[in-house]
C-alpha positions in Angstrom: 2.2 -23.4 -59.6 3.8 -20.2 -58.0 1.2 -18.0 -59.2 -1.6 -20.4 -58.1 0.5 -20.0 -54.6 0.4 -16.6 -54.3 -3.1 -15.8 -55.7 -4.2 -18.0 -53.1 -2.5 -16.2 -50.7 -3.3 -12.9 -51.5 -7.3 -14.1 -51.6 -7.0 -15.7 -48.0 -5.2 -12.4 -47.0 -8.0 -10.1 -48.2 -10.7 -12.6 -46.7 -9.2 -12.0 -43.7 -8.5 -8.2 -43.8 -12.5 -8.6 -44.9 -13.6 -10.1 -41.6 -10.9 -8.5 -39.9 -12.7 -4.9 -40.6 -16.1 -5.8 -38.9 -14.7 -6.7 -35.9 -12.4 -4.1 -35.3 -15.5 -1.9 -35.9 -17.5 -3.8 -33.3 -14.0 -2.9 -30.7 -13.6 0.4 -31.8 -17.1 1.2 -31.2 -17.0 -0.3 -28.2 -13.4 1.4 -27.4 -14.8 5.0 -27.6 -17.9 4.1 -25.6 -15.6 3.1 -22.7 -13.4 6.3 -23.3 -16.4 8.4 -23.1 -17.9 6.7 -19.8 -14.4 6.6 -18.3 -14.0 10.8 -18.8 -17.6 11.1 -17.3 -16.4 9.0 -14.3 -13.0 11.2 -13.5 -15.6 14.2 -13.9 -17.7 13.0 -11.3 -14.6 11.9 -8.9 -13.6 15.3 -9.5 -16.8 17.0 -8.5 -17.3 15.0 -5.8 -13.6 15.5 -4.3 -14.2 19.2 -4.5 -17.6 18.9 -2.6 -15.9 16.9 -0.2 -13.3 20.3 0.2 -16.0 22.4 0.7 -18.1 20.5 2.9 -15.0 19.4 5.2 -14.3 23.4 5.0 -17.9 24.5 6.6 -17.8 21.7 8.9 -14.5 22.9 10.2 -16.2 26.5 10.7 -19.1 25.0 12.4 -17.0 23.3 14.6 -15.4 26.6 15.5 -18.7 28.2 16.4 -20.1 25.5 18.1 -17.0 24.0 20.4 -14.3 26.4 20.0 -12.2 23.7 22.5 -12.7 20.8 20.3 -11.6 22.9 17.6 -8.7 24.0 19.1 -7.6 20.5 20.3 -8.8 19.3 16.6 -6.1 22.1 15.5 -3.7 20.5 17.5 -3.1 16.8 16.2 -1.2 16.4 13.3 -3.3 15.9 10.5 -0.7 15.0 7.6 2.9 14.0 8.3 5.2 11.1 8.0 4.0 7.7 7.7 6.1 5.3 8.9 6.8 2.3 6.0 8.5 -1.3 7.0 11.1 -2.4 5.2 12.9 -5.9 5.7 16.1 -4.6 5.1 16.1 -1.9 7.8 14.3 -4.1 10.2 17.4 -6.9 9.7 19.7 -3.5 10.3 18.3 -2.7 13.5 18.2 -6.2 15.0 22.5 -6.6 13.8 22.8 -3.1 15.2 21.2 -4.7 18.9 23.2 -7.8 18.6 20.2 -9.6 18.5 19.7 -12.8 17.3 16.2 -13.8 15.2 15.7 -16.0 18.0 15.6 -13.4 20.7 14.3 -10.7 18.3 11.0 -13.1 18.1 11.1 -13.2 21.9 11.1 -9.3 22.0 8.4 -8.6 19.7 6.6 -11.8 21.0 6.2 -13.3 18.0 7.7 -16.5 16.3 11.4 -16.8 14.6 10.1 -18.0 11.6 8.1 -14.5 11.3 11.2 -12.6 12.2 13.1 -14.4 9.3 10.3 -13.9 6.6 10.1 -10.3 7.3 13.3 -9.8 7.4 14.1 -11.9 4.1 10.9 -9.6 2.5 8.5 -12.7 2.0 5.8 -11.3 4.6 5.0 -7.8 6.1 4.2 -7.7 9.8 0.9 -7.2 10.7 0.0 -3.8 12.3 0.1 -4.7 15.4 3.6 -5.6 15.7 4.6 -2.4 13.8 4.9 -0.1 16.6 7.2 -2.5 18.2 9.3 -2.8 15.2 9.4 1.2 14.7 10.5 1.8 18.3 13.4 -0.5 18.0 15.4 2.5 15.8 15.2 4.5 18.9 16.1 1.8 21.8 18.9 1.0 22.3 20.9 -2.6 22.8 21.0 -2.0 26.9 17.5 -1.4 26.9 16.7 -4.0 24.7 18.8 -6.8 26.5 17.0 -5.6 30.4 13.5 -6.6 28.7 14.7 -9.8 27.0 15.6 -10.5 30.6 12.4 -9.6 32.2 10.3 -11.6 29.7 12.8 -14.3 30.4 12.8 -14.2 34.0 8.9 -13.4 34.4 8.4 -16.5 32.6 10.1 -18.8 34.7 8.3 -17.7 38.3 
């Protein structure tokens, strides 16, 4: 009965190595297709990021000849430098560092407590309008701070 077993085992296994083959075939085929179209693609993102060099290069020059001020002022902004990134933990820093509580931290940024604690706590990010609030809190200090809590709070109540 054992080597009834295993003959029957060794048949079902080359049955299935048998259909096995055709299929991988099919995906392999398939595979190097996709490889093929994918290295076409990055060839054509590449071309088209050098065009993009060049062309942003003449423009550049045109705008030179054309409006040598707008150029200049052009010249002046900063075109690459440090983007400023939120993070939870720094924002929870800065408002233990002003001795502020979530509560009145909401009040400053004029949003709601429970925002204040899901930011800080790293469950939301705050939506682009509240950053530049949030990233001028690492240079005001707690005086400051506390003079415009009282403001808000006083120009409320008139």
């Amino acid at each position: 009965m054992t080597t009834f077993a295993s003959s029957l085992k060794k048949e079902i296994a080359r049955v299935a190595r048998k259909e096995l083959k055709d299929e991988l075939g099919a995906l392999r085929k398939a595979s190097a297709g996709y490889r093929t179209e994918i290295a076409a693609l990055k060839r054509q993102v590449r071309d088209l990021q050098v065009a993009l060099r060049q062309t942003s290069r003449r423009a550049d020059k045109v705008l030179k000849t054309v409006a040598p001020e707008a150029a200049a002022e052009a010249a002046d902004a900063p075109r690459r430098g440090r983007r400023a990134v939120f993070s939870a933990e720094r924002l929870k820093a800065q408002r233990e560092r002003l001795g502020l509580t979530q509560k009145d931290m909401a009040a400053y940024l004029g949003t709601s407590t429970l925002s204040v604690w899901k930011w800080e706590t790293g469950q939301v990010t705050p939506r682009a309008r509240f950053l530049p609030a949030i990233l001028s809190l690492r240079t005001t200090g707690k005086r400051e701070v506390l003079e415009q809590l009282a403001k808000r709070a006083g120009g409320g109540a008139d």
